[in-house]
PDB file of N, CA, C and O in Angstrom:
ATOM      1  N   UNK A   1     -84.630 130.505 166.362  1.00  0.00           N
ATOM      2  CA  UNK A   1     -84.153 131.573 167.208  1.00  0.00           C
ATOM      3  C   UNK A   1     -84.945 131.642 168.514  1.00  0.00           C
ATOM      4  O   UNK A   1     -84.427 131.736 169.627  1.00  0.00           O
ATOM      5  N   UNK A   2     -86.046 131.596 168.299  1.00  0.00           N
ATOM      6  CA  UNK A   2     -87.115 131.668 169.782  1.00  0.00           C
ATOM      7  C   UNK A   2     -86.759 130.363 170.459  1.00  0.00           C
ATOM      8  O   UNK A   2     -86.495 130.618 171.634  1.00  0.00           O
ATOM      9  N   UNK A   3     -86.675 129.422 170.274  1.00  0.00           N
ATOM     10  CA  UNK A   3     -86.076 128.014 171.034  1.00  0.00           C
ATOM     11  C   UNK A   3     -84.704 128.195 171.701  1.00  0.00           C
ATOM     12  O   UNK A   3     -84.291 127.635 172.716  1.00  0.00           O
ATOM     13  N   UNK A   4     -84.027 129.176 170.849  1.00  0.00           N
ATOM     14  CA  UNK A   4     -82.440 129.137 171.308  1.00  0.00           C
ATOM     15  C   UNK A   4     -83.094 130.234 172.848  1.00  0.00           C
ATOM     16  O   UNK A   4     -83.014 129.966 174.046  1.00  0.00           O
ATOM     17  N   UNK A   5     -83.537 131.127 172.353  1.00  0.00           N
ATOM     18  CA  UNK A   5     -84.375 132.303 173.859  1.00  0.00           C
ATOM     19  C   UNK A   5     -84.660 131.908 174.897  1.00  0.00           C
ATOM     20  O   UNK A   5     -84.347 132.266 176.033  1.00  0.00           O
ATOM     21  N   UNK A   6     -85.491 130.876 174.386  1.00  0.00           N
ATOM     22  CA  UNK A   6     -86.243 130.060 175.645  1.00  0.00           C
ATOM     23  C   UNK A   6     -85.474 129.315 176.292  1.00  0.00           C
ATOM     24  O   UNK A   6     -85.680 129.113 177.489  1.00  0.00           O
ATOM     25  N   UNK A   7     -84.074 128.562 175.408  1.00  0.00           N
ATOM     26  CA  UNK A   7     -83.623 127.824 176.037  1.00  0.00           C
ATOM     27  C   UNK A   7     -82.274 128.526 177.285  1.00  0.00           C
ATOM     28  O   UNK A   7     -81.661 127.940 178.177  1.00  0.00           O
ATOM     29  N   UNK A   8     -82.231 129.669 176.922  1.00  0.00           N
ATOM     30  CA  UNK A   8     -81.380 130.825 177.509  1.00  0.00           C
ATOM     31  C   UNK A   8     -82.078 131.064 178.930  1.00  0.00           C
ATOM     32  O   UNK A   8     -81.551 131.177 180.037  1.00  0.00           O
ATOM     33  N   UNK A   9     -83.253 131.099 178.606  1.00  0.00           N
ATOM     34  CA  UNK A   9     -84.342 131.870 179.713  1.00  0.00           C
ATOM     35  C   UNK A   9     -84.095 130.568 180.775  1.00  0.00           C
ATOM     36  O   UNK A   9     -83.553 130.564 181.880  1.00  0.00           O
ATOM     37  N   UNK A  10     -84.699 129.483 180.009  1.00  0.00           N
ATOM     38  CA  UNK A  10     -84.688 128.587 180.711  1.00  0.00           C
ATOM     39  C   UNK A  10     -83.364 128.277 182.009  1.00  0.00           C
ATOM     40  O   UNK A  10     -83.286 128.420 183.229  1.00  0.00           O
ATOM     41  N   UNK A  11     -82.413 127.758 180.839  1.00  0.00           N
ATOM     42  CA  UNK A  11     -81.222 128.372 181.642  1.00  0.00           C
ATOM     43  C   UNK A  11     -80.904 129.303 183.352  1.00  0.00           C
ATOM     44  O   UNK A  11     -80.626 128.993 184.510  1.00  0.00           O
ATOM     45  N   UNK A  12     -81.131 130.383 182.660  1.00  0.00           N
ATOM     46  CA  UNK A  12     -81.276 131.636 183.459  1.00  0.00           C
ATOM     47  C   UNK A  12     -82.132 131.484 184.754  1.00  0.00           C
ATOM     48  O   UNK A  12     -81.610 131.867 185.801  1.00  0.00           O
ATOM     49  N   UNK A  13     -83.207 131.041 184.788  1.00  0.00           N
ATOM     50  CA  UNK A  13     -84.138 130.771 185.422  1.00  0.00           C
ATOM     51  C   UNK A  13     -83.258 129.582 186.634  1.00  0.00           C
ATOM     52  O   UNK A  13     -83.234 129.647 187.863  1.00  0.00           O
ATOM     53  N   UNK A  14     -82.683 128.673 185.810  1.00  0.00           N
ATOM     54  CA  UNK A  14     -82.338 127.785 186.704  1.00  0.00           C
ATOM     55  C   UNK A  14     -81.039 128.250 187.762  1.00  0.00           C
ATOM     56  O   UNK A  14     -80.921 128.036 188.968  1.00  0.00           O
ATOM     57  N   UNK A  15     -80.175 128.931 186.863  1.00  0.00           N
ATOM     58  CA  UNK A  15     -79.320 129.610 187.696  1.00  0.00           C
ATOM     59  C   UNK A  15     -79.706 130.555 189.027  1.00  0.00           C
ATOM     60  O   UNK A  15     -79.157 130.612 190.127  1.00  0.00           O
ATOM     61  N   UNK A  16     -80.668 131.152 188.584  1.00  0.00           N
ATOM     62  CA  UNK A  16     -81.010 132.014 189.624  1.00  0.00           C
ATOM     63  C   UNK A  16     -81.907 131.047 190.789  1.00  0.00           C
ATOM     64  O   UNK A  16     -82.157 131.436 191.930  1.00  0.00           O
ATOM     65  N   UNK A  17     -82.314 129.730 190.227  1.00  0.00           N
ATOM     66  CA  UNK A  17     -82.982 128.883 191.862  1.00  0.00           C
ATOM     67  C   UNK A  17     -81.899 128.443 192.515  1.00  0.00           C
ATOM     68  O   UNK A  17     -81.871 128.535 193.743  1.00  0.00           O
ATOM     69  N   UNK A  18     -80.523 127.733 191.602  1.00  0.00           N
ATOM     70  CA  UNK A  18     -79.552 127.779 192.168  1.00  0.00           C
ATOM     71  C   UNK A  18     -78.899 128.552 193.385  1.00  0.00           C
ATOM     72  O   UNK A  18     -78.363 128.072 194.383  1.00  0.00           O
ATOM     73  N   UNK A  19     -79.043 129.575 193.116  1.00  0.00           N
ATOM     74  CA  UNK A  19     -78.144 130.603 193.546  1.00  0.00           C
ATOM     75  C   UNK A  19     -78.825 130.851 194.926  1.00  0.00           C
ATOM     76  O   UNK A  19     -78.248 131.074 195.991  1.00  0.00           O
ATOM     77  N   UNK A  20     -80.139 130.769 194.702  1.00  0.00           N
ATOM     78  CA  UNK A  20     -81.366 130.775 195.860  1.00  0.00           C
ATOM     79  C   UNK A  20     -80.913 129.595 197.189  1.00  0.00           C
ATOM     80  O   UNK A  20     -80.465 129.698 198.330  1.00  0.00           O
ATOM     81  N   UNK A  21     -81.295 128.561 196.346  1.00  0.00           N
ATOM     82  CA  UNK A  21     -80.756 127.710 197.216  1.00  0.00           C
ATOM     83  C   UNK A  21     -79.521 127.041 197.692  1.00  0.00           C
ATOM     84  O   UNK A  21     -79.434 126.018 198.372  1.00  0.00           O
ATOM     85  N   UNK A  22     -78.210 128.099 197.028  1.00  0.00           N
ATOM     86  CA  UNK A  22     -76.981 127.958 197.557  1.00  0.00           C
ATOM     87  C   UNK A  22     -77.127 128.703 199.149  1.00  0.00           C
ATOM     88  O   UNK A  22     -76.721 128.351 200.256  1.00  0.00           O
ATOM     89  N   UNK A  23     -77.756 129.663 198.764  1.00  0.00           N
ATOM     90  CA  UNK A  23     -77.580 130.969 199.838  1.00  0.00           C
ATOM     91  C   UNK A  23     -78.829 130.574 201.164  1.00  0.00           C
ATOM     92  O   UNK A  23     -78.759 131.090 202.280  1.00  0.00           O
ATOM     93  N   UNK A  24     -80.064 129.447 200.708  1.00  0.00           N
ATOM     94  CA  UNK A  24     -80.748 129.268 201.722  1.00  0.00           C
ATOM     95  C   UNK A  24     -79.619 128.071 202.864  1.00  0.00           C
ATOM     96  O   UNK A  24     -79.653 128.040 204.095  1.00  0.00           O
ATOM     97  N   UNK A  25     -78.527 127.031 201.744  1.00  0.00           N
ATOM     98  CA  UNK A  25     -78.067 126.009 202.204  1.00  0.00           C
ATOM     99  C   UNK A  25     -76.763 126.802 203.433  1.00  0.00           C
ATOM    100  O   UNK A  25     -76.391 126.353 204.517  1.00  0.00           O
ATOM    101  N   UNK A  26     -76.253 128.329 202.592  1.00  0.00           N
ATOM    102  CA  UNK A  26     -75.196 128.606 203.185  1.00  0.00           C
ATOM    103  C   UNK A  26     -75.687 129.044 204.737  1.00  0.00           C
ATOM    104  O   UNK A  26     -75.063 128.828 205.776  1.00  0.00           O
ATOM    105  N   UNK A  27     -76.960 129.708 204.595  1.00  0.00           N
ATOM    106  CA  UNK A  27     -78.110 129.852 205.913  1.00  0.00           C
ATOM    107  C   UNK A  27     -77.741 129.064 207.015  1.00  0.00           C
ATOM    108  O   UNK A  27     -77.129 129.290 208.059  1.00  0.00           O
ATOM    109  N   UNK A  28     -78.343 127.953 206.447  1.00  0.00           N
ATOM    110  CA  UNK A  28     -78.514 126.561 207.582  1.00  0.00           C
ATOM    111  C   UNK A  28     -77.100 126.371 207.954  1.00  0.00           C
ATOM    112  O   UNK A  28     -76.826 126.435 209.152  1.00  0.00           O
ATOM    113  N   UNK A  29     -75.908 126.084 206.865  1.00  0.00           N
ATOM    114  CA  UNK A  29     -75.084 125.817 207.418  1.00  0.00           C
ATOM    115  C   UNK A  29     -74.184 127.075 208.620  1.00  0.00           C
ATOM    116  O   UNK A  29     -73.333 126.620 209.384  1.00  0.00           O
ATOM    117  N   UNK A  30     -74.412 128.133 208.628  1.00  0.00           N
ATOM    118  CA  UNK A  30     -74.094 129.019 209.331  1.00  0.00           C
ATOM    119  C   UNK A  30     -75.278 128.699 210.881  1.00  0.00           C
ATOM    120  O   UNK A  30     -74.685 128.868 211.946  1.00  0.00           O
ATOM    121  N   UNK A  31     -76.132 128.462 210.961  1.00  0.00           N
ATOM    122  CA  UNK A  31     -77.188 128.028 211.528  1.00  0.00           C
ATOM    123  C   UNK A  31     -76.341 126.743 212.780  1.00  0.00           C
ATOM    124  O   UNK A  31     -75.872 127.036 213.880  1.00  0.00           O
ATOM    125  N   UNK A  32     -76.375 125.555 212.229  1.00  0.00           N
ATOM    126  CA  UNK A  32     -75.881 124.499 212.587  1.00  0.00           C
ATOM    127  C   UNK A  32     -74.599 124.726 213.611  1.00  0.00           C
ATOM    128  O   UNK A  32     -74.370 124.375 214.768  1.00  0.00           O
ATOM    129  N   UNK A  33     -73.941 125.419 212.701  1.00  0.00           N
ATOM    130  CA  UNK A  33     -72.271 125.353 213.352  1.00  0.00           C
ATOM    131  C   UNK A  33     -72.867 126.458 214.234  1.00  0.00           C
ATOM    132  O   UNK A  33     -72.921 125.657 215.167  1.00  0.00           O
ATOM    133  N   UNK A  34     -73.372 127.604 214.786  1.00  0.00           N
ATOM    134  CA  UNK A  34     -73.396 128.134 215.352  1.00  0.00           C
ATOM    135  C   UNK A  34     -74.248 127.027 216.769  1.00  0.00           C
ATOM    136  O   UNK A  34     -73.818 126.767 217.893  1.00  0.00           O
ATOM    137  N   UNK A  35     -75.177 126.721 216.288  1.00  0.00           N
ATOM    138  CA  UNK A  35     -76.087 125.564 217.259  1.00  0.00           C
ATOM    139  C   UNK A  35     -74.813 124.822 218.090  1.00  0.00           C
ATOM    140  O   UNK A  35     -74.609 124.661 219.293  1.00  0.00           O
ATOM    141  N   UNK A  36     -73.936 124.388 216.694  1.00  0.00           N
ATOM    142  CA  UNK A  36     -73.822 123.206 217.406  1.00  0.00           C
ATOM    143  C   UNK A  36     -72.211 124.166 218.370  1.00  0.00           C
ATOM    144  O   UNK A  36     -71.922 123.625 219.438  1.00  0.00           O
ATOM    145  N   UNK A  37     -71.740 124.835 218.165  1.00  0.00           N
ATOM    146  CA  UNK A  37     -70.813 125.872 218.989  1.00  0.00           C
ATOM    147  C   UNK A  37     -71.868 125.713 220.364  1.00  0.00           C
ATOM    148  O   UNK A  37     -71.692 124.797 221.167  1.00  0.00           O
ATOM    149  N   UNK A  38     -72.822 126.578 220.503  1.00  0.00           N
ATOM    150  CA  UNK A  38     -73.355 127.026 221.415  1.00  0.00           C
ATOM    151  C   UNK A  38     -73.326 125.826 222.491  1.00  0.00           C
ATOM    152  O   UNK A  38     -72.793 125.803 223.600  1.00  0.00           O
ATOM    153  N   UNK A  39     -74.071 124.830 221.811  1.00  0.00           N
ATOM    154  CA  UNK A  39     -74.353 123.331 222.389  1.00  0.00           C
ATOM    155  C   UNK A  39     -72.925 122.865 222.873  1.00  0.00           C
ATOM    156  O   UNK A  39     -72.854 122.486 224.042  1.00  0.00           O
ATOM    157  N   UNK A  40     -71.699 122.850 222.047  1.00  0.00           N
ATOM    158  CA  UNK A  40     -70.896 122.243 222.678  1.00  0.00           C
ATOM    159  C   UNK A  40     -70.271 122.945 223.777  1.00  0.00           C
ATOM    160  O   UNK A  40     -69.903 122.172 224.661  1.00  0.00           O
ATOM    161  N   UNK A  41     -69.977 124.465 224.055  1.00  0.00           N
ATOM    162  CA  UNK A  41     -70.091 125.063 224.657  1.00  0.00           C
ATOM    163  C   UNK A  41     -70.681 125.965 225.920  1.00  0.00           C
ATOM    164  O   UNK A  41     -70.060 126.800 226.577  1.00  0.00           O
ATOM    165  N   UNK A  42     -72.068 125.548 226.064  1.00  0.00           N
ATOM    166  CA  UNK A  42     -72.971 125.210 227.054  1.00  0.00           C
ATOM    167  C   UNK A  42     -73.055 126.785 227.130  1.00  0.00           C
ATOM    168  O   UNK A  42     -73.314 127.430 228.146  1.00  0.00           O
ATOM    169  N   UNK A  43     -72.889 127.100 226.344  1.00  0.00           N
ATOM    170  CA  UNK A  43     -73.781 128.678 226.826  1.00  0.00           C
ATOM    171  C   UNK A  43     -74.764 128.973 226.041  1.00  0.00           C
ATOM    172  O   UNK A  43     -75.171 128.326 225.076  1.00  0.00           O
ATOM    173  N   UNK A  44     -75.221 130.147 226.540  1.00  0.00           N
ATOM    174  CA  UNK A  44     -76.648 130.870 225.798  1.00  0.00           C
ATOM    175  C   UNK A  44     -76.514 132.302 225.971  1.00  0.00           C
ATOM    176  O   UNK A  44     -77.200 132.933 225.167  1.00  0.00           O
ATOM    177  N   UNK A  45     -75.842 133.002 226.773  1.00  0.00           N
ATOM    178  CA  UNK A  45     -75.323 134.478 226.963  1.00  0.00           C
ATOM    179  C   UNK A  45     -74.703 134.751 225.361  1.00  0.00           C
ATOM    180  O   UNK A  45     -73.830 134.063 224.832  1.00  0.00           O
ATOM    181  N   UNK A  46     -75.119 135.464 224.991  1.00  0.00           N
ATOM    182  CA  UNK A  46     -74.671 136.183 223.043  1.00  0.00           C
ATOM    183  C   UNK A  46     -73.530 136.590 223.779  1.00  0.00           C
ATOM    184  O   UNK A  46     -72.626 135.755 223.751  1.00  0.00           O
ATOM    185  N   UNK A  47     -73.298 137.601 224.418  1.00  0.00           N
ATOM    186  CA  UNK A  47     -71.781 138.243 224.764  1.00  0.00           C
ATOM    187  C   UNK A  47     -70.886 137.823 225.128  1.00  0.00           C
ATOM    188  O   UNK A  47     -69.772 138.313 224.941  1.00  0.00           O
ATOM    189  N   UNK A  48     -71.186 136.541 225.905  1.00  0.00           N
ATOM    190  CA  UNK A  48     -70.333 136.169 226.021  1.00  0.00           C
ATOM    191  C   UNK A  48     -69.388 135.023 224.831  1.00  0.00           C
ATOM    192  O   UNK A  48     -68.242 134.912 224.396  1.00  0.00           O
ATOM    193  N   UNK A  49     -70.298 134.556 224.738  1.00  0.00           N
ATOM    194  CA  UNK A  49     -70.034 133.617 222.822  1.00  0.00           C
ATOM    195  C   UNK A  49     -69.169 134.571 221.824  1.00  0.00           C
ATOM    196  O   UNK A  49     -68.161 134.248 221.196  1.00  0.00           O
ATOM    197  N   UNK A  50     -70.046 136.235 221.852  1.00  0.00           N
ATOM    198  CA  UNK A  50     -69.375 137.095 221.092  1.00  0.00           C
ATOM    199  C   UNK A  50     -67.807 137.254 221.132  1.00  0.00           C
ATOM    200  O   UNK A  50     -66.975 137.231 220.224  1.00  0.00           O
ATOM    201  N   UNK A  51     -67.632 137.503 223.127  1.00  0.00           N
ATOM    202  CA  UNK A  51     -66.371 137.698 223.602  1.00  0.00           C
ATOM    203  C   UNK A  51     -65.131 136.341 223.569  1.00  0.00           C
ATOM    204  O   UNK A  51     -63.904 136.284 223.486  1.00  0.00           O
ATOM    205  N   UNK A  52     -65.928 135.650 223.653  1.00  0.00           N
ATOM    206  CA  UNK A  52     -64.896 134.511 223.146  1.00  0.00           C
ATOM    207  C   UNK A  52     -64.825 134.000 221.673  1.00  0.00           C
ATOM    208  O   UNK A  52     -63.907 133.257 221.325  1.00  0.00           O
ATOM    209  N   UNK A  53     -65.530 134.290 221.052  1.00  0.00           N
ATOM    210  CA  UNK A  53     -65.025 134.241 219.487  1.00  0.00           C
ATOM    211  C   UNK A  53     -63.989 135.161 219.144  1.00  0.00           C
ATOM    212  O   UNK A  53     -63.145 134.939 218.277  1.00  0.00           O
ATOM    213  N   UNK A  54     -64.077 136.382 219.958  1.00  0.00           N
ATOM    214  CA  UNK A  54     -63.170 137.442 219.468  1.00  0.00           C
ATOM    215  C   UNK A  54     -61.501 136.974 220.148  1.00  0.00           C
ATOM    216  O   UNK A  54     -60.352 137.108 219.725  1.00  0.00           O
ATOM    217  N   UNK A  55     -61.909 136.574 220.989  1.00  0.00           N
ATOM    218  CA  UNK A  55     -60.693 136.087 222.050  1.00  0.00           C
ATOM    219  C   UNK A  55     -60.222 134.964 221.012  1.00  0.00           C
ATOM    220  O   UNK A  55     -59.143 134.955 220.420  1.00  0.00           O
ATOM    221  N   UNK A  56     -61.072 134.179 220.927  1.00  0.00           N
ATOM    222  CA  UNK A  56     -60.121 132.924 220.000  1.00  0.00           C
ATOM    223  C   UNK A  56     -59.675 132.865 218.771  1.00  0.00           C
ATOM    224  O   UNK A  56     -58.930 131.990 218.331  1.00  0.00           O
ATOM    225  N   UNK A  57     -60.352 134.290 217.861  1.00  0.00           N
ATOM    226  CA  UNK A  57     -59.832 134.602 216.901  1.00  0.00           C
ATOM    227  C   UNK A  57     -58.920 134.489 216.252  1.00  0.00           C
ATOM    228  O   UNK A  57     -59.052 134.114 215.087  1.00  0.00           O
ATOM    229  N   UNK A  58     -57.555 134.805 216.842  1.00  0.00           N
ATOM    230  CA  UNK A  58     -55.951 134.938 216.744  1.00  0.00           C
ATOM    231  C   UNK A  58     -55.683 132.966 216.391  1.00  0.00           C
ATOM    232  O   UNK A  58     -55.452 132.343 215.354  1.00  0.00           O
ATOM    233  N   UNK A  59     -55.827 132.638 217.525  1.00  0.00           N
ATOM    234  CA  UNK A  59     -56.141 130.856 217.759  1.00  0.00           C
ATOM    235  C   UNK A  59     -56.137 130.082 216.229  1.00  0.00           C
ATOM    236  O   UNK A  59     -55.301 129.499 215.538  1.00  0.00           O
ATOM    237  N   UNK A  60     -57.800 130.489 216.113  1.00  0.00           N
ATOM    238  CA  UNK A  60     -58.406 130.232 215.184  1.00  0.00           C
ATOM    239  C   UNK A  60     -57.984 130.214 213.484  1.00  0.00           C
ATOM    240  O   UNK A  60     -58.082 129.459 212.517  1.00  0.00           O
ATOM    241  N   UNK A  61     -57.407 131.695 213.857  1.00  0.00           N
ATOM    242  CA  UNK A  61     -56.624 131.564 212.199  1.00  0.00           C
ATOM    243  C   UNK A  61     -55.513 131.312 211.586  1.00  0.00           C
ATOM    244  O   UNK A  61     -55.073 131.474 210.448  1.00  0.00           O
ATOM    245  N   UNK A  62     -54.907 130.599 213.218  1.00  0.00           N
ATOM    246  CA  UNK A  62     -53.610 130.238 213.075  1.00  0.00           C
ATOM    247  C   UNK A  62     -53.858 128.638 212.892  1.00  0.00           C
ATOM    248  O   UNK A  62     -53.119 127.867 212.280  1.00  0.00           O
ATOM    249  N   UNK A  63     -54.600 128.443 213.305  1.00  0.00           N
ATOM    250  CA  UNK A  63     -54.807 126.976 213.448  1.00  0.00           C
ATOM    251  C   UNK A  63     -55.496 126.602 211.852  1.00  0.00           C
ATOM    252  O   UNK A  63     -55.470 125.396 211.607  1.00  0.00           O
ATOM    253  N   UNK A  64     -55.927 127.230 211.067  1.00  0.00           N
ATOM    254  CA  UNK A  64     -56.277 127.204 209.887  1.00  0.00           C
ATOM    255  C   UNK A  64     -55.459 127.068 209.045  1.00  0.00           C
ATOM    256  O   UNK A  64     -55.166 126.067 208.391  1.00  0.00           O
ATOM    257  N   UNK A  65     -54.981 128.271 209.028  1.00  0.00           N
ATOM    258  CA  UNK A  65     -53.149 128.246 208.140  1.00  0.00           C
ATOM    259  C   UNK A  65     -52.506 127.739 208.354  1.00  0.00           C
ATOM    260  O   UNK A  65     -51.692 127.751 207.430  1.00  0.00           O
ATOM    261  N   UNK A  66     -52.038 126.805 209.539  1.00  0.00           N
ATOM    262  CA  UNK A  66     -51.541 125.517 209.360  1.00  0.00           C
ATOM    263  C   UNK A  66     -52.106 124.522 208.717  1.00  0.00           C
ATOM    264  O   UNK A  66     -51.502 123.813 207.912  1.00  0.00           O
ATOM    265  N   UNK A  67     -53.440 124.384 209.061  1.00  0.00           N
ATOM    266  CA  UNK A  67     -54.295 123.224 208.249  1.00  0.00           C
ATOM    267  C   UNK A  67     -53.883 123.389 206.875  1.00  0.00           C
ATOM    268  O   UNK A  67     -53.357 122.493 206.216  1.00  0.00           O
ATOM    269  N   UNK A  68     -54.209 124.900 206.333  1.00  0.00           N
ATOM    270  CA  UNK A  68     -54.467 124.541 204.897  1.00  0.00           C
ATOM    271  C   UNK A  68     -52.580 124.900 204.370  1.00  0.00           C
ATOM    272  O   UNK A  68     -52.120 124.583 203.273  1.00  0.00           O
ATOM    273  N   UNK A  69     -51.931 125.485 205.291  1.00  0.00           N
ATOM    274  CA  UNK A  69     -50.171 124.818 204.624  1.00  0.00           C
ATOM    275  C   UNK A  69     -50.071 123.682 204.804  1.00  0.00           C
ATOM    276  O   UNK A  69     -49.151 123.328 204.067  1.00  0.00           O
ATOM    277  N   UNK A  70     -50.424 122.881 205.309  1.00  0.00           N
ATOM    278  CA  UNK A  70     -49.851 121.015 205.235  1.00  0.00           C
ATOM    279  C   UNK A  70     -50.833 120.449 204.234  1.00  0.00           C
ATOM    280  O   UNK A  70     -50.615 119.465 203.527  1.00  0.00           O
ATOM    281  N   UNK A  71     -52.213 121.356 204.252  1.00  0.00           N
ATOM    282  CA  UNK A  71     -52.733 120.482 202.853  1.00  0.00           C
ATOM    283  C   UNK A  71     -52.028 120.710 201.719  1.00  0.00           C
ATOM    284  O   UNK A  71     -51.617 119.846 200.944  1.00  0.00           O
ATOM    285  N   UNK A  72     -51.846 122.289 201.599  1.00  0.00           N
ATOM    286  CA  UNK A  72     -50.888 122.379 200.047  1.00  0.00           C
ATOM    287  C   UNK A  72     -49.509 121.718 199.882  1.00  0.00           C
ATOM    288  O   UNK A  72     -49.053 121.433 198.774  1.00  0.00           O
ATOM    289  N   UNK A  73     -48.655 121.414 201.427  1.00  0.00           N
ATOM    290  CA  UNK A  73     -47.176 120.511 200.852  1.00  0.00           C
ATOM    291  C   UNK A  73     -47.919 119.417 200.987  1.00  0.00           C
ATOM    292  O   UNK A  73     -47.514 119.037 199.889  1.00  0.00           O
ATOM    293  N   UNK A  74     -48.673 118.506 201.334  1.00  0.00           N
ATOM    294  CA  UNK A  74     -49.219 117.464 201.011  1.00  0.00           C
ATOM    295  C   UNK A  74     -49.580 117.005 199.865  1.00  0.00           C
ATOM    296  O   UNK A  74     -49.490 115.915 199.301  1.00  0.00           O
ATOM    297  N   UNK A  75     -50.236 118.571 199.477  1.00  0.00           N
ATOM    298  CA  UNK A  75     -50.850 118.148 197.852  1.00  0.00           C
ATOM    299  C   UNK A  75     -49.446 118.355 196.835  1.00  0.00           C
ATOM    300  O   UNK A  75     -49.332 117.580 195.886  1.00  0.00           O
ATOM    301  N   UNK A  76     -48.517 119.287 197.031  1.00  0.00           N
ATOM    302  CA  UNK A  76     -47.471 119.370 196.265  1.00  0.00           C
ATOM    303  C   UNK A  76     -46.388 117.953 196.769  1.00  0.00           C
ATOM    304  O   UNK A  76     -45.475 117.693 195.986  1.00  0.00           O
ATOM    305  N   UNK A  77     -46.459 117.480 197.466  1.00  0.00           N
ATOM    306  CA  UNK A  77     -45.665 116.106 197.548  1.00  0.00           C
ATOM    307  C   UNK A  77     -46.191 115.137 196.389  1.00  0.00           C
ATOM    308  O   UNK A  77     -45.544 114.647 195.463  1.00  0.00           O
ATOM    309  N   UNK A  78     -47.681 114.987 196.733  1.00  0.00           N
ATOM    310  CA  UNK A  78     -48.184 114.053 195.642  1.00  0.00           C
ATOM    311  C   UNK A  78     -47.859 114.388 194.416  1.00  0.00           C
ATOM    312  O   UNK A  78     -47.212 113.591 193.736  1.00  0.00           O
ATOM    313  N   UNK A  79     -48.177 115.409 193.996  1.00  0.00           N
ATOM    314  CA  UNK A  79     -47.682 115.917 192.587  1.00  0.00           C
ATOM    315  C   UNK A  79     -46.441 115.382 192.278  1.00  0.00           C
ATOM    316  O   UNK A  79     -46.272 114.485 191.452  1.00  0.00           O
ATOM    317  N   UNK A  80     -45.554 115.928 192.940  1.00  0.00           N
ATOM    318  CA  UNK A  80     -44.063 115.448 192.834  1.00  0.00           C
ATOM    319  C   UNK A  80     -44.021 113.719 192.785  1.00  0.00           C
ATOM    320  O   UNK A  80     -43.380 113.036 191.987  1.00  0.00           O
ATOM    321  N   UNK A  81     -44.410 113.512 193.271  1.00  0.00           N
ATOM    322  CA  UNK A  81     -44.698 111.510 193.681  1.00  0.00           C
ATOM    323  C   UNK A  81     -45.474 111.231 192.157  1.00  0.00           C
ATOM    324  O   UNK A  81     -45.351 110.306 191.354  1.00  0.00           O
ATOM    325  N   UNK A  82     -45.959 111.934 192.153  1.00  0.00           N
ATOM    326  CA  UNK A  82     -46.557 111.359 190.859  1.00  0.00           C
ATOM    327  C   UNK A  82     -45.935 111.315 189.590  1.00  0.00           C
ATOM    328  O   UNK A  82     -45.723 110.405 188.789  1.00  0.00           O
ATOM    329  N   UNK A  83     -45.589 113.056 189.616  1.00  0.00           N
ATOM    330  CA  UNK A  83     -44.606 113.195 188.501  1.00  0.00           C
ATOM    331  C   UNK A  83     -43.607 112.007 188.402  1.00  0.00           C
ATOM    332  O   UNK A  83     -43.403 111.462 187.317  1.00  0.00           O
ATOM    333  N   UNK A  84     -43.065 111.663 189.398  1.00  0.00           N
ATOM    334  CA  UNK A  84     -41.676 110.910 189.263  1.00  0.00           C
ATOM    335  C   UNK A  84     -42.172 109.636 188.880  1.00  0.00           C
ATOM    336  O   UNK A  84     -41.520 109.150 187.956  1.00  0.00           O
ATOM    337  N   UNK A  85     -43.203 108.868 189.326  1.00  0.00           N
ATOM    338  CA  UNK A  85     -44.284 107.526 188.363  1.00  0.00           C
ATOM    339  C   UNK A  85     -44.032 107.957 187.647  1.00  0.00           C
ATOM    340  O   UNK A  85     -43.051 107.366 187.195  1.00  0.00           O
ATOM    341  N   UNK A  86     -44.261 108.727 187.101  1.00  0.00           N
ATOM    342  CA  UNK A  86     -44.861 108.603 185.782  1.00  0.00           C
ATOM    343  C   UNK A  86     -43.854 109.031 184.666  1.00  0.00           C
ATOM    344  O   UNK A  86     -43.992 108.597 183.522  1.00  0.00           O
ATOM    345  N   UNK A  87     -42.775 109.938 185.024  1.00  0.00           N
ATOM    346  CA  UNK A  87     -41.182 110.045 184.632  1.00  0.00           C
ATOM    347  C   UNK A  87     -40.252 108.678 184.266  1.00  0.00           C
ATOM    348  O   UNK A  87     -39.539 108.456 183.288  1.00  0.00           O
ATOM    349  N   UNK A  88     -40.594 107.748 185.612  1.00  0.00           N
ATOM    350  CA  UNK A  88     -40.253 106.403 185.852  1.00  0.00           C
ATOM    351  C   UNK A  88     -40.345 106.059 184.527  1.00  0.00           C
ATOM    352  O   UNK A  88     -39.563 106.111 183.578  1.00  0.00           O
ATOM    353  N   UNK A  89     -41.667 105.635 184.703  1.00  0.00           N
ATOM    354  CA  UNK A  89     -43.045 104.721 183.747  1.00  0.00           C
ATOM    355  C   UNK A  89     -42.691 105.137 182.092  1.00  0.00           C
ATOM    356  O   UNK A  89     -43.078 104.274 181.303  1.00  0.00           O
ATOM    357  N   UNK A  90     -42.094 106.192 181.539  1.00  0.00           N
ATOM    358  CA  UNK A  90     -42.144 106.539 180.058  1.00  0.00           C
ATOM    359  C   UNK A  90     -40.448 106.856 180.187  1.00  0.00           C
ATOM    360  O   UNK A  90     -39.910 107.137 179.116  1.00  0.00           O
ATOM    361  N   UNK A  91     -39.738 106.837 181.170  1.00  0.00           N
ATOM    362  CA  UNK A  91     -38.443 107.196 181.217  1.00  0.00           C
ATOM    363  C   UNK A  91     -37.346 106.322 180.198  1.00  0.00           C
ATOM    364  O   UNK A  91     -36.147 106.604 180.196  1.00  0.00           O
TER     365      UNK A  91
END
């Protein structure tokens, strides 16, 4: 029983460095993309960076939701493509 504890603890323990260093990695990566925004963008004024994030906003999340609708009929084509192999294949 004390082995099964320890091995719980143990466990536990690891989850929580995990979790540590998900959130130090999510850091940096918020870090970077902001760097590298700034950099490609050639400014250093916060307000103004602020004011054009807000401005491109609309842009931004449209241009996303397209991305990720052509990934999902993309990914539902394959499915379908596959299904039909494989319908073929045992047909």
């Amino acid at each position: 029983m004390i082995k099964t504890e320890k091995k719980l603890e143990s466990i536990e323990e690891q989850i929580k460095k995990l979790k540590e260093k998900q959130k130090r990695l999510e850091k940096k990566q918020r870090m970077d993309i902001g760097k590298a925004l700034l950099d490609e963008w050639a400014i250093s004024d916060i307000d103004i960076v602020l004011e054009l994030i807000t401005h491109f906003k609309p842009q931004v999340d449209e241009y996303i939701k397209a991305k990720k609708e052509k990934c999902l009929s993309e990914n539902i084509k394959s499915i379908e493509n596959n299904n039909v192999t494989y319908e073929e294949s045992n047909g």
